[in-house]
Every structure is written in structure tokens, then in C-alpha cells.
N, C-alpha and C positions, 0 to 999 in steps of 0.2 A: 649427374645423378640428381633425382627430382628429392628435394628436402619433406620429410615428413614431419609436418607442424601442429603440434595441439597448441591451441589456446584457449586457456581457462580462465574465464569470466565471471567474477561473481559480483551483483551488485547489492546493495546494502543502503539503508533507508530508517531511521527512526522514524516512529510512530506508524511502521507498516509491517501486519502480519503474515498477510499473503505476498508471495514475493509478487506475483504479477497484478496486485492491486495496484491501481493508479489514481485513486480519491488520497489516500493517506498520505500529506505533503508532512517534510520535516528535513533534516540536517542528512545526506547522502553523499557516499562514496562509492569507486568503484576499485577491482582489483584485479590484475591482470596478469597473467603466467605464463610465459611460452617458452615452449620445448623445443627441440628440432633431433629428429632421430634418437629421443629420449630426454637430451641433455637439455639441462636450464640453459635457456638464451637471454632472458629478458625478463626483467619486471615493472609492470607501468602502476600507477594508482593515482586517482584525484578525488574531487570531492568538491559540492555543491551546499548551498544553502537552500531553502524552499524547492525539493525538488520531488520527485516517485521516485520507488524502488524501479520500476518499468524505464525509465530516463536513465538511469544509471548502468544499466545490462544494455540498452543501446548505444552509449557512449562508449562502454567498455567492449564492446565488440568491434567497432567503426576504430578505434583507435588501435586493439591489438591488431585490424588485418593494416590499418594503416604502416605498422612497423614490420609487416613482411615484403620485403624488396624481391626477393628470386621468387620466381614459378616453383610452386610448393604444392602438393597437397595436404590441407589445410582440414583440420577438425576442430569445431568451436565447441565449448564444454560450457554451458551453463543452466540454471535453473526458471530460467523463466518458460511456463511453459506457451504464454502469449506471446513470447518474441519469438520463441521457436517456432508455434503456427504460422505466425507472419511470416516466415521468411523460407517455409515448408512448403506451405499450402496455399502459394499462390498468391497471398492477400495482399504482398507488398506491392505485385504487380496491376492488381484488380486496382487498388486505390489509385494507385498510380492515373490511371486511366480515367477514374470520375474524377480526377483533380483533389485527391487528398478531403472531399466535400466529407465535414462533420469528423473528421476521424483527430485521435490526437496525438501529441509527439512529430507533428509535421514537417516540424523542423529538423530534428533528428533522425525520419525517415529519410527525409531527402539527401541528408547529407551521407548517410550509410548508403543509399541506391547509387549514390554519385562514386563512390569505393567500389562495389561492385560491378557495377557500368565500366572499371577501370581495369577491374578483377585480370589478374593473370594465374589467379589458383585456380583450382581445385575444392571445392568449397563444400562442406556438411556440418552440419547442425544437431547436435548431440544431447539431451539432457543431463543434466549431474551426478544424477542417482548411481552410475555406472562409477564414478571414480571420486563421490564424495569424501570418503576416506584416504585418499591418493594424496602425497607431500605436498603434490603443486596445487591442487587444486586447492587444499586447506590455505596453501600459502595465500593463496588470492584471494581467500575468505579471509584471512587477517589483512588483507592491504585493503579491501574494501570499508571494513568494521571499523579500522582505524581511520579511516579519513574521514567513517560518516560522525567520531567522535570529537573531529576538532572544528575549533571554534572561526568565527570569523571568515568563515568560507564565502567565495564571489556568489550572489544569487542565480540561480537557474531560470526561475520560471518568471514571468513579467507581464504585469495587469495589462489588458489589452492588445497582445503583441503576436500572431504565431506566425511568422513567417523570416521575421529578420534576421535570424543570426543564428547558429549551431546551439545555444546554451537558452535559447526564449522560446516561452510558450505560455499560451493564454491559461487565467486559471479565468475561472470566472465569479468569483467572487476574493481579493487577496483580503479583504479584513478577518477571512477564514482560516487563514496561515498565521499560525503563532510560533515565534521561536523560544527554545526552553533554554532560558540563562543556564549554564553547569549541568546541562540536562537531566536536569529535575525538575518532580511536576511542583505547579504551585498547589498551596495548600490550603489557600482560601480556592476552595471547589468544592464542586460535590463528585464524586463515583458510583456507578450506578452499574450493575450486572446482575445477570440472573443464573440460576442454576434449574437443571430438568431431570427428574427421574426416570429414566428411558429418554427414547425423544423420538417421537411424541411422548410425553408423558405426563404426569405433575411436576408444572414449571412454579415458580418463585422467583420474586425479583423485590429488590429495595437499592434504595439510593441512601449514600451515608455522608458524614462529613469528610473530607479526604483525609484533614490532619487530626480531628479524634477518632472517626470510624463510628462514633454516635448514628444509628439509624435515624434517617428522617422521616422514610416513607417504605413500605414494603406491602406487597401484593402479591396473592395466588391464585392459580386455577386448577382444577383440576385434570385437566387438557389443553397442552399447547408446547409448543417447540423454545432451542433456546432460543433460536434468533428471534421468533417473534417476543420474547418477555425482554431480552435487552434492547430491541425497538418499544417496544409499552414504557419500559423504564426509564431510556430518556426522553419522551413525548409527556410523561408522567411528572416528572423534573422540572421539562419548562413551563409546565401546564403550572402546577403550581406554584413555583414561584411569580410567576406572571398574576396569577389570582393573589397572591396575596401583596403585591407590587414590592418585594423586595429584590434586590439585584443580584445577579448568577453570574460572574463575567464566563467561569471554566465549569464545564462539565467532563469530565473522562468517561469514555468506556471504553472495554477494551475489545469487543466486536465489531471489523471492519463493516459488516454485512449490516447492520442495526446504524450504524452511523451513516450508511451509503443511504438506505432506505429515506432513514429522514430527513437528509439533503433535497431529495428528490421528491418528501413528500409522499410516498408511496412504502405501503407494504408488499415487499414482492418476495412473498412466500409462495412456495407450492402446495402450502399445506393444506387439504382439504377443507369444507365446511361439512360438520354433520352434526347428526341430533344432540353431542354431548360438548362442543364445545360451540354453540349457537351463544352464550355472553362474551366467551373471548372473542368469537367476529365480530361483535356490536360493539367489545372494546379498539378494538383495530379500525374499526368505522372510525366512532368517536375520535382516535388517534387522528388517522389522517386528515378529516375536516377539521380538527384543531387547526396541523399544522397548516392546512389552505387556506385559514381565516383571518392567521394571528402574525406576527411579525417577532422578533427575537434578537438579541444584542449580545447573546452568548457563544463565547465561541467553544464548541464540542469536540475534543480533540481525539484521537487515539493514545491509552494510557500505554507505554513503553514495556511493556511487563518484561522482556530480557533485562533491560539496564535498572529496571525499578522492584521488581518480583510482583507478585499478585496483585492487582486492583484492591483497594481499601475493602469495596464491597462484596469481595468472593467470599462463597460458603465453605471455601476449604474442603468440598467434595470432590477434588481430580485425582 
């Protein structure tokens, strides 16, 4: 009789919001459930230092079908919905074929393509939404949460490397990786977020002290989105402390999108240009040629808001 197998994967990642973000490095675990014809068989969990939430939902798949031995039909339960495309819609194989060129987690792919290349299941690829509420799966959300909470874990990802080993992958910049002693933020930072009435709508943004919440600097428009005012706001941040040459080592914000932006230097909004917000695109100019001109020693993290609650600097508008 052919075994019927869920396996429910959930991966876990401080200082990341979107699960399938892969910019947001920090302390990750993963969590693992499987069933066979209903009943718990197995639970696996580990856990990473400097790593993605994306790294952790591949790990945790590679290794739950690793521990199926019999010809099974196999159902993988998790939330990523980028590991799911990958591995739906053809992309693992497409890469496959230019040689892995520009992609990342290379490492990890390969090792997952080398399991299924071995595959004697039956194999589907599930989102979570269906059984998030479900015992096993929640159970695999506490075995991931907890491992992404302990200390001392072996490093994941490693300066200059993607190719060596199951657990290495290039970042490209590591002085960008900060780890939180007790995971908590430091307090000599500043926090900077913004809030939008509609959105599009009337944005506001200010940057505060993290440990008194004193405003430093705050700005509005009367037209523009949030991700563009939490990009203005940290671009705002470095701008001025830079002008006035005093030292910022931490910045928080708690907008993956706004932080990814300014890595890259770019505002990649879709939000239109039109006659009513023509000074916020000349602020967004301004932004970006700042950040193409100027160089920085700050490192901008994502603020933790599950294990922390709200950024210093929210308007308490959600």
C-alpha cells in the first residue's frame, strides 16, 4: 500500500516580513511535520545564523523528503509562495540549464534537485493557507520559531562563497549582517517609518530616537505612497546625519520594500508621476542621486516588530 505523506514545512527568519523575502538576513530556523496516512511520524527542526527566511523553507523541504524512505505520495505544505513557483513552474529546471547564472540559494538548489533527481515519490507542492490552522502544521511553526530564537547557531551564509557546501551562500556585502545579542534592538539608533492616509494618499514620515522616541526629523506630502515615505525616510536619515558628520552606526525600519530599494539605490515604485505630486518625484530624484554619490557606514536593519511590537517611530494609525 502506497504511504500517504504530508509534510509541513515552515520556515522562520528574524528581521523578515515577507516570508519569501530573501534581502532580510538574521538568526533562522526551520520546522518540520510529517504524517503518513494522518498519523505523526516524525519531527525535524534546525536552525541557522545569518541566513533568509527563503533558505530555511528550502532546507526544510530537502530534508523532510530526505526522511521519506518508501514510495509514498508525498504532499509538501508550506508558505513560501517563491519556493513554491520554483519548483511548480518549471524554474528549477530552466536554471538548471543556464547554469544557476545570477540566481540565488545555488547551493541549496542543487542540493534539493540532487533529492528529487533520486525522488521515488509522488510529489506536490501545496501553500499553507489550506491547513494553517491544522495541529501539524502550527507544530512546525513552533519548531521553526524556536530555533530561529536560539543563540549561538552555525552561520549559514558566507562572504564570497556560493557554491561549496549545502549551508554557503554569497551575500554580497557581510558588514550588512548584524547579529542582535538577546534579540533586541540596540538603542543607540535611530527608527524611521512612515504612515499614509489612503495610499495613495497623505503620506508622513519622521525618524526618532529608538530609546526616547524623541522626533529628530519628520516630513509630508500631500501625495505619495507608504513605501515611497519609508524609502524618503531612511535616505532622509543618512542624508543628515552625513551633513552634519555625526555617527549613525543603526538605523531600523520596519519596511522590507524601503530597505531593499535603498540597497539597490533605486526607487522601484509603480506609482505614477502626475501634476499633484511633481515635488515628491524631485524628492525621490534627490533620494536616489544622494544615494549614487555618497557612501555610508550605517548599517540599516529590519526592525523585528513580532518579538519587539511596533517601531519606536509608528503613528499608532493600524
Amino acid at each position: 500500500m502506497t504511504e500517504e505523506i504530508k509534510i509541513y514545512v515552515y520556515g522562520s527568519c528574524h528581521f523578515s516580513e515577507r516570508l519569501d523575502n530573501d534581502d532580510a538576513v538574521g538568526t533562522g530556523g526551520y520546522g518540520i511535520v510529517i504524517t503518513s496516512n494522518g498519523r505523526q511520524v516524525d519531527q525535524i527542526s534546525g536552525g541557522f545564523s545569518f541566513t533568509t527566511n527563503a533558505r530555511m523553507d528550502i532546507i526544510g523541504i530537502t530534508e523532510g523528503l530526505k526522511a521519506i524512505k518508501e514510495p509514498s505520495n508525498v504532499v509538501v505544505y508550506l508558505s513560501n509562495g517563491y519556493v513554491i513557483d520554483t519548483l511548480t513552474k518549471g524554474w528549477l529546471e530552466n536554471w538548471k540549464r543556464k547554469g544557476f547564472k545570477k540566481k540565488k540559494h545555488v547551493d541549496l538548489w542543487k542540493e534539493l534537485d540532487k533529492v528529487l533527481q533520486e525522488n521515488i515519490h509522488t510529489i506536490s507542492y501545496k501553500h499553507s493557507k489550506d491547513v494553517k490552522f491544522s495541529k501539524d502544521f502550527q507544530l512546525a511553526e513552533q519548531l521553526g520559531k524556536a530555533m530561529s530564537g536560539k543563540k549561538n547557531l552555525p552561520n549559514d551564509l558566507k562572504q564570497n562563497d556560493n557554491s561549496s557546501g549545502l549551508f554557503e551562500a554569497a551575500i554580497e556585502n557581510q558588514s550588512e549582517v548584524l547579529e542582535i545579542e538577546d534579540d533586541t534592538p540596540f538603542l543607540d539608533s535611530i527608527s524611521v517609518d512612515a504612515s499614509t492616509i489612503e495610499n495613495p494618499g497623505v503620506t508622513e514620515y519622521r525618524g526618532v530616537d529608538t530609546r526616547t522616541k524623541q522626533v529628530i526629523f519628520q516630513h509630508k506630502y500631500d501625495e505619495a505612497t507608504n513605501n515611497i515615505g519609508e524609502f524618503l525616510a531612511i535616505v532622509h536619515a543618512l542624508a543628515l546625519y552625513k551633513k552634519k558628520e555625526m555617527d549613525l552606526k543603526i538605523l531600523y525600519s520596519d519596511s522590507v520594500n524601503a530597505i531593499s530599494w535603498v540597497k539597490q539605490k533605486k526607487c522601484k515604485t509603480k506609482y505614477e508621476r502626475t501634476e499633484n505630486n511633481t515635488k515628491l518625484f524631485a524628492d525621490i530624484q534627490r533620494a536616489v542621486t544622494w544615494l549614487q554619490n555618497n557612501d555610508y557606514e550605517t548599517k540599516i536593519l529590519k526592525w523585528n516588530t513580532g518579538a519587539w511590537g511596533q517601531i519606536p517611530a509608528d503613528y499608532g494609525r493600524k
